[in-house]
PDBQT receptor file of N, H, CA, C and O in Angstrom, charges set to zero:
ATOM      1  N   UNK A   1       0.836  -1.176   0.000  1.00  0.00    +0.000 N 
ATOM      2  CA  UNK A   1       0.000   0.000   0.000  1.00  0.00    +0.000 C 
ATOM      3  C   UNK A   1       0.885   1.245   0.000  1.00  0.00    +0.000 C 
ATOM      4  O   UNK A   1       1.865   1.377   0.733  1.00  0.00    +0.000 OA
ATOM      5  N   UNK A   2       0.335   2.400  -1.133  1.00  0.00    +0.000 N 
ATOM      6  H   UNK A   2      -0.461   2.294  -1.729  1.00  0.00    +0.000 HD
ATOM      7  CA  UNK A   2       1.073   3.859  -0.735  1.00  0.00    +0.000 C 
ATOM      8  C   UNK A   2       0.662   5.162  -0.174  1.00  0.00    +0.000 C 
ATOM      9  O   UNK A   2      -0.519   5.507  -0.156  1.00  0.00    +0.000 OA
ATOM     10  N   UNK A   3       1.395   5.713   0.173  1.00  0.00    +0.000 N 
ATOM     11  H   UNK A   3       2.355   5.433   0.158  1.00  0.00    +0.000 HD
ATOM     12  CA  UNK A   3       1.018   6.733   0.664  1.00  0.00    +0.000 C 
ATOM     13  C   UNK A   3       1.894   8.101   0.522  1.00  0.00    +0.000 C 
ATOM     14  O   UNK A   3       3.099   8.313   0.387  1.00  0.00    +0.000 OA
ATOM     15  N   UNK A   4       0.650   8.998   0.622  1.00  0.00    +0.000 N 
ATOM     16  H   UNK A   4      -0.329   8.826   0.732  1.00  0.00    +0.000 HD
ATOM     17  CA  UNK A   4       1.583  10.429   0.331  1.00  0.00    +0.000 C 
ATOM     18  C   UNK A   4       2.285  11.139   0.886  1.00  0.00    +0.000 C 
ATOM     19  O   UNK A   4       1.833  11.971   1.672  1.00  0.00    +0.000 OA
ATOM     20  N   UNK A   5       3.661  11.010   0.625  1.00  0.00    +0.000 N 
ATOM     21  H   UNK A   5       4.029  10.333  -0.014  1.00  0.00    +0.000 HD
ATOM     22  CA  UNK A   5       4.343  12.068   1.498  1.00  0.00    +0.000 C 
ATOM     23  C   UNK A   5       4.675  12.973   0.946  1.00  0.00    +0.000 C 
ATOM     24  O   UNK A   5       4.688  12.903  -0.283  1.00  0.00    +0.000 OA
ATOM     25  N   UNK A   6       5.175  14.473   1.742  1.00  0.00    +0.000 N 
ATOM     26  H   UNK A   6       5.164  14.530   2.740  1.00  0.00    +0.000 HD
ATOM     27  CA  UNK A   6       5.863  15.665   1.514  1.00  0.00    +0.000 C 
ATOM     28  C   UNK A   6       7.228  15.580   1.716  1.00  0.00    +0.000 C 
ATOM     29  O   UNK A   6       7.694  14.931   2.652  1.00  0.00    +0.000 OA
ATOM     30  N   UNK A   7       7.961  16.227   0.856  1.00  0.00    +0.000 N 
ATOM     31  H   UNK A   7       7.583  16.755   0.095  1.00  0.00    +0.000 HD
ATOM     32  CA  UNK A   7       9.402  16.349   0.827  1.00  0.00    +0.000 C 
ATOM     33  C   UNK A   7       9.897  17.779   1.030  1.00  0.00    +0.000 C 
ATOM     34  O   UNK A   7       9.791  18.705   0.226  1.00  0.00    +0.000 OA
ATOM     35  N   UNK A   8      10.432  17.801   2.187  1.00  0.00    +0.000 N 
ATOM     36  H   UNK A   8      10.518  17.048   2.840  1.00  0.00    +0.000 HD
ATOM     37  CA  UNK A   8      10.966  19.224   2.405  1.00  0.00    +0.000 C 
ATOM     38  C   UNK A   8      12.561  19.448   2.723  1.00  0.00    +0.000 C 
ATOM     39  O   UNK A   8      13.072  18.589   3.441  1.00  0.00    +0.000 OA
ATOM     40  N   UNK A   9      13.451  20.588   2.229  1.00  0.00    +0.000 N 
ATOM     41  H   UNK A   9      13.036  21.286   1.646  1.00  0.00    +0.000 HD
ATOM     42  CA  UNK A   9      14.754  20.591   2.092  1.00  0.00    +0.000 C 
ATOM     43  C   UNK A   9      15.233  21.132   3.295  1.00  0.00    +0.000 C 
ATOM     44  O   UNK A   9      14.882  22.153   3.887  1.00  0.00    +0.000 OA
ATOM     45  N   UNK A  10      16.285  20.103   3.632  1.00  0.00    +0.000 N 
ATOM     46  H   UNK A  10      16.571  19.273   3.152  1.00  0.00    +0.000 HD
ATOM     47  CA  UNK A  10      16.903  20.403   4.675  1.00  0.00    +0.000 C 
ATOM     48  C   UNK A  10      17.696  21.472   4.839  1.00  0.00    +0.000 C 
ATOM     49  O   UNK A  10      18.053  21.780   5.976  1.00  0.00    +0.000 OA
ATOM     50  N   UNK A  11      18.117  22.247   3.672  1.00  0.00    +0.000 N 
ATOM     51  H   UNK A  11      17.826  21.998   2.748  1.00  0.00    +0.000 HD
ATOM     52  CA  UNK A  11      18.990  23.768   4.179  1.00  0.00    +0.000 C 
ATOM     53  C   UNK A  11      17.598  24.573   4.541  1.00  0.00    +0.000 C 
ATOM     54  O   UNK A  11      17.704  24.912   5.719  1.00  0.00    +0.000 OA
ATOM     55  N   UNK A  12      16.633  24.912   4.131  1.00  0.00    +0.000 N 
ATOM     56  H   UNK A  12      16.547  24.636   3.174  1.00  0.00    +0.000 HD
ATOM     57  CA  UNK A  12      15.818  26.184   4.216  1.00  0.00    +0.000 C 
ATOM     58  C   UNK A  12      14.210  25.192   4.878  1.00  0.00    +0.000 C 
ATOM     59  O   UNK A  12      13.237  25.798   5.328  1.00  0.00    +0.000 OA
ATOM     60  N   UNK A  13      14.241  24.426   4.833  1.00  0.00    +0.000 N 
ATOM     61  H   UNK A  13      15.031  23.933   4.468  1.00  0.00    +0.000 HD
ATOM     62  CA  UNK A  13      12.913  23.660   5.585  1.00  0.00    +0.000 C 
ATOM     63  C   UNK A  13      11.915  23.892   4.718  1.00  0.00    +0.000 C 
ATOM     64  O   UNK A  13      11.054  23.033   4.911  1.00  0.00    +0.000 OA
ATOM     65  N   UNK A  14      11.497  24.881   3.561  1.00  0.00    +0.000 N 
ATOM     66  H   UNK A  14      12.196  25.578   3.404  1.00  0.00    +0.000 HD
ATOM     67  CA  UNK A  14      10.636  24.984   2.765  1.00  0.00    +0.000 C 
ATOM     68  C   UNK A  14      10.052  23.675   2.521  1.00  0.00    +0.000 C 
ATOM     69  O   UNK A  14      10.939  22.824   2.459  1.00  0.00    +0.000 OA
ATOM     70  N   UNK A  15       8.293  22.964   2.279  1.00  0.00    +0.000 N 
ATOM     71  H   UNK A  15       7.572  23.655   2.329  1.00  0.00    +0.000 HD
ATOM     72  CA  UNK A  15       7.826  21.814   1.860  1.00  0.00    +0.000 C 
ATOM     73  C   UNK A  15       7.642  21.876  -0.065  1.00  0.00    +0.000 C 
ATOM     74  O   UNK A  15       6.608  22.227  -0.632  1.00  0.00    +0.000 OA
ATOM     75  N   UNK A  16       8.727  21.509  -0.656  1.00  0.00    +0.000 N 
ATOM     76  H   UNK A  16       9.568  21.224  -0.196  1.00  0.00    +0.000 HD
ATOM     77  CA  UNK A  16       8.683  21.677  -1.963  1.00  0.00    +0.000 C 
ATOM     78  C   UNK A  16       7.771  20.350  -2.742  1.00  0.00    +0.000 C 
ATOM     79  O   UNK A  16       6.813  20.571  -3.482  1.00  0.00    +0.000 OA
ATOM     80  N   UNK A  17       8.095  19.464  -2.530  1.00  0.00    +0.000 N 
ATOM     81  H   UNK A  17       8.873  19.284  -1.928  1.00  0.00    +0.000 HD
ATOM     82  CA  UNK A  17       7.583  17.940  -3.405  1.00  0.00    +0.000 C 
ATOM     83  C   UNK A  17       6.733  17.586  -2.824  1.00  0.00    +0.000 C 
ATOM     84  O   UNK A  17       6.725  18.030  -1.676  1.00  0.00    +0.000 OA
ATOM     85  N   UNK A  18       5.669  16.727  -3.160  1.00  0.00    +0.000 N 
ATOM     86  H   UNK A  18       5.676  16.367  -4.093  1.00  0.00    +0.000 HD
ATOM     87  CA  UNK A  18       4.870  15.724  -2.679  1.00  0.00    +0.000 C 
ATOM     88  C   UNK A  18       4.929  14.345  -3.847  1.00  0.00    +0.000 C 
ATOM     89  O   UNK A  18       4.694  14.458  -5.050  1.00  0.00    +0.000 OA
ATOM     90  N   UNK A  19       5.306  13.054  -3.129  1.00  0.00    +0.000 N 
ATOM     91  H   UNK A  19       5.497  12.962  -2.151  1.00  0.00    +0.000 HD
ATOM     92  CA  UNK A  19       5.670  12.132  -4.169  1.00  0.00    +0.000 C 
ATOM     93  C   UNK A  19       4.387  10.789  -3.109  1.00  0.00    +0.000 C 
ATOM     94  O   UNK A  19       3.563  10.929  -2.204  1.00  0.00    +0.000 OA
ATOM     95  N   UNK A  20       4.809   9.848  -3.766  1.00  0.00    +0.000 N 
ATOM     96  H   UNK A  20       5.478   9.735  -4.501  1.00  0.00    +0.000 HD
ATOM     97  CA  UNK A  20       4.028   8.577  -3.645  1.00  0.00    +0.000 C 
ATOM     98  C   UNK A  20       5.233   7.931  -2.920  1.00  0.00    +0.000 C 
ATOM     99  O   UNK A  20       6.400   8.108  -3.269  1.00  0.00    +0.000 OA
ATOM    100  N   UNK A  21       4.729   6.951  -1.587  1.00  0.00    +0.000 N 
ATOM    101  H   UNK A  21       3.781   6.807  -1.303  1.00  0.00    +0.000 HD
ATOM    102  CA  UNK A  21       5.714   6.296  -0.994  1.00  0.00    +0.000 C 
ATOM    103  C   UNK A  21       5.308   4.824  -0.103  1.00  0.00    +0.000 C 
ATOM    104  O   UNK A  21       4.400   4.921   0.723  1.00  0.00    +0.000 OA
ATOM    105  N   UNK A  22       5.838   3.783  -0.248  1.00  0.00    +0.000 N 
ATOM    106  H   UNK A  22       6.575   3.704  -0.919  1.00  0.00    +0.000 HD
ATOM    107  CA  UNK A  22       5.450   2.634   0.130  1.00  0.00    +0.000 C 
ATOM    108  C   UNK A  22       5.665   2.863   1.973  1.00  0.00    +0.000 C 
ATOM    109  O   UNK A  22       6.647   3.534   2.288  1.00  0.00    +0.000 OA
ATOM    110  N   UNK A  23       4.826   2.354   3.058  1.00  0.00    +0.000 N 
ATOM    111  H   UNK A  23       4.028   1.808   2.803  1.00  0.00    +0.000 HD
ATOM    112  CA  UNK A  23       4.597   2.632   4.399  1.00  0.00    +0.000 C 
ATOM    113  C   UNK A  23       5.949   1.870   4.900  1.00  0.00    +0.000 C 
ATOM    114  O   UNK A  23       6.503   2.193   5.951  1.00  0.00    +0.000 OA
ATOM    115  N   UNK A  24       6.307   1.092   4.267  1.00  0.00    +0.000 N 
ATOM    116  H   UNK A  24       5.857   0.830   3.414  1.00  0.00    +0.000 HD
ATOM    117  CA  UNK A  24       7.098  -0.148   5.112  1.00  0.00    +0.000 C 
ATOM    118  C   UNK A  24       8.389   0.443   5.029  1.00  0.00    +0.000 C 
ATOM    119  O   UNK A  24       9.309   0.180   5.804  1.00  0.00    +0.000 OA
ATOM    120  N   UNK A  25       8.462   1.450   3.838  1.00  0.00    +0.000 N 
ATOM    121  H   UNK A  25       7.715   1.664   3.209  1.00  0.00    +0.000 HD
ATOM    122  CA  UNK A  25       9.960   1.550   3.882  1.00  0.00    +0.000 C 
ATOM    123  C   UNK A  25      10.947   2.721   5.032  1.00  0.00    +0.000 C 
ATOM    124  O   UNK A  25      10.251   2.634   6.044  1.00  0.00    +0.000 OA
ATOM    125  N   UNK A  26      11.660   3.322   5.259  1.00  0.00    +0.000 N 
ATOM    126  H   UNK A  26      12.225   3.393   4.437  1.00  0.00    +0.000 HD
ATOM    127  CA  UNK A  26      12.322   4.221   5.412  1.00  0.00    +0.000 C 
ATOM    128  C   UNK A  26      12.243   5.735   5.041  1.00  0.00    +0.000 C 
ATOM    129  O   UNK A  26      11.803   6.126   3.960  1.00  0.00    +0.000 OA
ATOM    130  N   UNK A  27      12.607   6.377   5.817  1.00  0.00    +0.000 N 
ATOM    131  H   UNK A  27      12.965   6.060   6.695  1.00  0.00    +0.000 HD
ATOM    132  CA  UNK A  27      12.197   8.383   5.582  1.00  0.00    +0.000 C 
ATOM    133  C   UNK A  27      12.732   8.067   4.053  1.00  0.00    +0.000 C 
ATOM    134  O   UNK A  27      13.342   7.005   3.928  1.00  0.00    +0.000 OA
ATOM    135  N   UNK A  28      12.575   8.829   2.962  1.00  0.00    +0.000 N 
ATOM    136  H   UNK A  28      12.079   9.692   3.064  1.00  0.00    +0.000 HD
ATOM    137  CA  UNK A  28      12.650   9.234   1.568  1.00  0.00    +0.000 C 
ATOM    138  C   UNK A  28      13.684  10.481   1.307  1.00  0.00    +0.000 C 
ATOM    139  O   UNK A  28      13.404  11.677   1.221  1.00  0.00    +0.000 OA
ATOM    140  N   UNK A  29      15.038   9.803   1.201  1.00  0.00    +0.000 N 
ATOM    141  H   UNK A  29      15.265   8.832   1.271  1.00  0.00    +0.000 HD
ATOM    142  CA  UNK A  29      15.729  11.347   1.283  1.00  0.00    +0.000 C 
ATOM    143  C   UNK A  29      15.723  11.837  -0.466  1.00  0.00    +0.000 C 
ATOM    144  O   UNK A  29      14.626  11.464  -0.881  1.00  0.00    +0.000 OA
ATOM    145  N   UNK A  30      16.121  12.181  -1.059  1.00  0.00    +0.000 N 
ATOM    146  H   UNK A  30      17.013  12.484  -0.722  1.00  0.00    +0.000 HD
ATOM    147  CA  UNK A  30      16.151  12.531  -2.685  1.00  0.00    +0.000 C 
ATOM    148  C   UNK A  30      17.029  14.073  -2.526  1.00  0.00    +0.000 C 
ATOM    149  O   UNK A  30      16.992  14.928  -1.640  1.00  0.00    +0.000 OA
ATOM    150  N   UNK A  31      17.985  13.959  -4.091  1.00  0.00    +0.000 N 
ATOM    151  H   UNK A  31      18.016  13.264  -4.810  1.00  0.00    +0.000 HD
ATOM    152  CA  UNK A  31      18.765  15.455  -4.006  1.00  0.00    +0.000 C 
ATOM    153  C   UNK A  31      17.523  15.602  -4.831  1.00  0.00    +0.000 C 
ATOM    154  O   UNK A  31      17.093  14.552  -5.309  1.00  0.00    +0.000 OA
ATOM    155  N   UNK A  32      16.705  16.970  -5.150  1.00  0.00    +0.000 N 
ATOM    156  H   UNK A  32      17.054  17.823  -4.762  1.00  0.00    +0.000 HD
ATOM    157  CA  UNK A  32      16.007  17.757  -5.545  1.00  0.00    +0.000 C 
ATOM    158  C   UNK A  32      16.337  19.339  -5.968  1.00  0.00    +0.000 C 
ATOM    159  O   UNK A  32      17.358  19.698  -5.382  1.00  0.00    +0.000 OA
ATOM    160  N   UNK A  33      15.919  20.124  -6.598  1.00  0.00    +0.000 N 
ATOM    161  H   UNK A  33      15.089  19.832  -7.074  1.00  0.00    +0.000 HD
ATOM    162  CA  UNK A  33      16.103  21.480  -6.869  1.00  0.00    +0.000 C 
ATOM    163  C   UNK A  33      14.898  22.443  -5.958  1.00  0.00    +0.000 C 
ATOM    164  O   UNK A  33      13.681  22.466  -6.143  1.00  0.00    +0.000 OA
ATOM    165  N   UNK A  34      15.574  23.072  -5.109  1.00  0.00    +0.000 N 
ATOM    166  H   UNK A  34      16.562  23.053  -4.959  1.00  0.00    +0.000 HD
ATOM    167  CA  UNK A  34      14.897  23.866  -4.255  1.00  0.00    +0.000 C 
ATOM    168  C   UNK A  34      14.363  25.656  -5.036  1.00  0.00    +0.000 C 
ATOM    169  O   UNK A  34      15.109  26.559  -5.413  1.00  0.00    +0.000 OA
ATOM    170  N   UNK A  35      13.152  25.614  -5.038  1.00  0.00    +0.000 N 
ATOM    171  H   UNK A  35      12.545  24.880  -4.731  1.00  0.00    +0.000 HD
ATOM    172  CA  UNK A  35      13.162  27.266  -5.822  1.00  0.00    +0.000 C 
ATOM    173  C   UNK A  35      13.542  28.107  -4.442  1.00  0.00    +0.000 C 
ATOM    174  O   UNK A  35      14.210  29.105  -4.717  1.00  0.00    +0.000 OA
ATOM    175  N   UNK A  36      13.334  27.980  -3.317  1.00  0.00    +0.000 N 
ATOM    176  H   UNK A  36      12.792  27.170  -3.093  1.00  0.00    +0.000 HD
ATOM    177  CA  UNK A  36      13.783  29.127  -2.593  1.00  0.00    +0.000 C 
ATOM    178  C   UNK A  36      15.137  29.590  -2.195  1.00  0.00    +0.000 C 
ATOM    179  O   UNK A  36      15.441  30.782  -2.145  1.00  0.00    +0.000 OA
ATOM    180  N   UNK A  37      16.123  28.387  -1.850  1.00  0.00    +0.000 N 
ATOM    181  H   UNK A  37      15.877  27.419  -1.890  1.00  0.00    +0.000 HD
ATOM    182  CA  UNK A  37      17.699  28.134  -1.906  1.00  0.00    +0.000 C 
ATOM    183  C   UNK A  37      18.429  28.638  -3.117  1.00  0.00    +0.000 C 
ATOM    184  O   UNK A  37      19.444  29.329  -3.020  1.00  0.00    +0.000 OA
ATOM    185  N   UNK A  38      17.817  28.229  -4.418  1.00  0.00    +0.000 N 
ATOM    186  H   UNK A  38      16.993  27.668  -4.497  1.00  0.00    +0.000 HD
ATOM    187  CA  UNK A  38      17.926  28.170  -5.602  1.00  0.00    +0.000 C 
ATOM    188  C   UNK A  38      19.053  27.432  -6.131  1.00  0.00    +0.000 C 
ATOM    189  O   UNK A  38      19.892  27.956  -6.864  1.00  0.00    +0.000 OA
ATOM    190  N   UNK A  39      19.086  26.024  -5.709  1.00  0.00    +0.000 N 
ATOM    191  H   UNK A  39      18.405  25.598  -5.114  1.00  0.00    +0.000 HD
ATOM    192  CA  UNK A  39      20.288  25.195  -5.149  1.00  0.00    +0.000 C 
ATOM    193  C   UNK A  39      19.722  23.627  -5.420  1.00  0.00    +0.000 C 
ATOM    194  O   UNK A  39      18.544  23.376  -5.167  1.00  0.00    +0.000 OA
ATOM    195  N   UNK A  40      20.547  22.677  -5.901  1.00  0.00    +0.000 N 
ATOM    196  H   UNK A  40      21.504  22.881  -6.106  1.00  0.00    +0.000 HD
ATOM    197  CA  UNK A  40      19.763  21.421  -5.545  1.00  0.00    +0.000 C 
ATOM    198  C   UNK A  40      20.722  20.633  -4.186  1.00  0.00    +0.000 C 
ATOM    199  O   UNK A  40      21.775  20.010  -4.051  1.00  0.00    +0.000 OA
ATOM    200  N   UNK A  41      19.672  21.095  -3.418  1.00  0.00    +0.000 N 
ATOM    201  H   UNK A  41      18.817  21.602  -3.528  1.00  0.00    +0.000 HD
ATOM    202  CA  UNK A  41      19.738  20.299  -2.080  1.00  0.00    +0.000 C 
ATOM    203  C   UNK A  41      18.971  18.803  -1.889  1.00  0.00    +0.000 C 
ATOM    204  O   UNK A  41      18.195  18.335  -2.722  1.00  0.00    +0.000 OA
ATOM    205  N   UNK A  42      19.398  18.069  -0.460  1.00  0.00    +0.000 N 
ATOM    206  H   UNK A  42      20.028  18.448   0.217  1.00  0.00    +0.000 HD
ATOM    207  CA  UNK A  42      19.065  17.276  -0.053  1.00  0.00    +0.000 C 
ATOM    208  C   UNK A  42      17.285  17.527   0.434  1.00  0.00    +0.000 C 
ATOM    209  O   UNK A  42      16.958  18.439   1.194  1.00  0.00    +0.000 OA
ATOM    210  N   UNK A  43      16.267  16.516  -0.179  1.00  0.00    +0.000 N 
ATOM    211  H   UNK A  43      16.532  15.775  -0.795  1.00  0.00    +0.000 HD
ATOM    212  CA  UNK A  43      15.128  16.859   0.032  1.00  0.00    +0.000 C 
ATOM    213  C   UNK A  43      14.401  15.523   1.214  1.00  0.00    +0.000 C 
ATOM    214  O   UNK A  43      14.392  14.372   0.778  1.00  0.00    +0.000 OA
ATOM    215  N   UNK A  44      13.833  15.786   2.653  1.00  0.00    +0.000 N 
ATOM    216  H   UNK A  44      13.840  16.721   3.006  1.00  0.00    +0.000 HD
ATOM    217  CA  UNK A  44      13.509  14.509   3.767  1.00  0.00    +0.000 C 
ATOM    218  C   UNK A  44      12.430  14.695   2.953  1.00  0.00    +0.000 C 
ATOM    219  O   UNK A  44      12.112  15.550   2.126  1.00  0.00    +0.000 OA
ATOM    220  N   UNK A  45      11.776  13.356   3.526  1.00  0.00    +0.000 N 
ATOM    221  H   UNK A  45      12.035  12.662   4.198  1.00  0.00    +0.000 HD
ATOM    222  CA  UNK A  45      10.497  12.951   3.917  1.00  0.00    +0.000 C 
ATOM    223  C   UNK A  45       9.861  13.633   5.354  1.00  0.00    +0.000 C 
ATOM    224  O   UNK A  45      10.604  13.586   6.335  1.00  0.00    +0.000 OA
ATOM    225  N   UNK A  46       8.520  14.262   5.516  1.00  0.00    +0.000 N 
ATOM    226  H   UNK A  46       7.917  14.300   4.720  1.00  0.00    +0.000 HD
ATOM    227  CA  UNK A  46       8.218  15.016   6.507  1.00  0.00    +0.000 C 
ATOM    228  C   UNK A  46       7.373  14.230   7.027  1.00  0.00    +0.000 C 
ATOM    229  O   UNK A  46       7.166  13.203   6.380  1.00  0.00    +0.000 OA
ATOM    230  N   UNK A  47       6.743  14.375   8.094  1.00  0.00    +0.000 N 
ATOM    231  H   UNK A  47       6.911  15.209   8.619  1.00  0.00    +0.000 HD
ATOM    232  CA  UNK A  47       5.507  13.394   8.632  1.00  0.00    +0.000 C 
ATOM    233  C   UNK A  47       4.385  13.977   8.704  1.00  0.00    +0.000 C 
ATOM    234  O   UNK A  47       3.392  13.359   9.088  1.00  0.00    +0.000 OA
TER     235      UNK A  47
């Protein structure tokens, strides 16, 4: 089963992404492109 999480960047905390994510697994880290940093940073999984 999936579920939706938010992805927000760890330099500036902004919530940029929302992706699809299986429950069983582990936080979702991804490098991503931040518009507020204007940088591609490291993007968590939020709860």
């Amino acid at each position: 089963m999936r579920k939706k999480v938010v992805l927000a960047c760890t330099h500036c905390s902004s919530r940029n992404y929302s992706t699809m994510n299986n429950k069983e697994t582990d936080r979702l880290e991804l490098k991503k492109f931040c518009q507020t940093c204007n940088l591609h940073t490291i993007h968590r999984e939020t709860k």
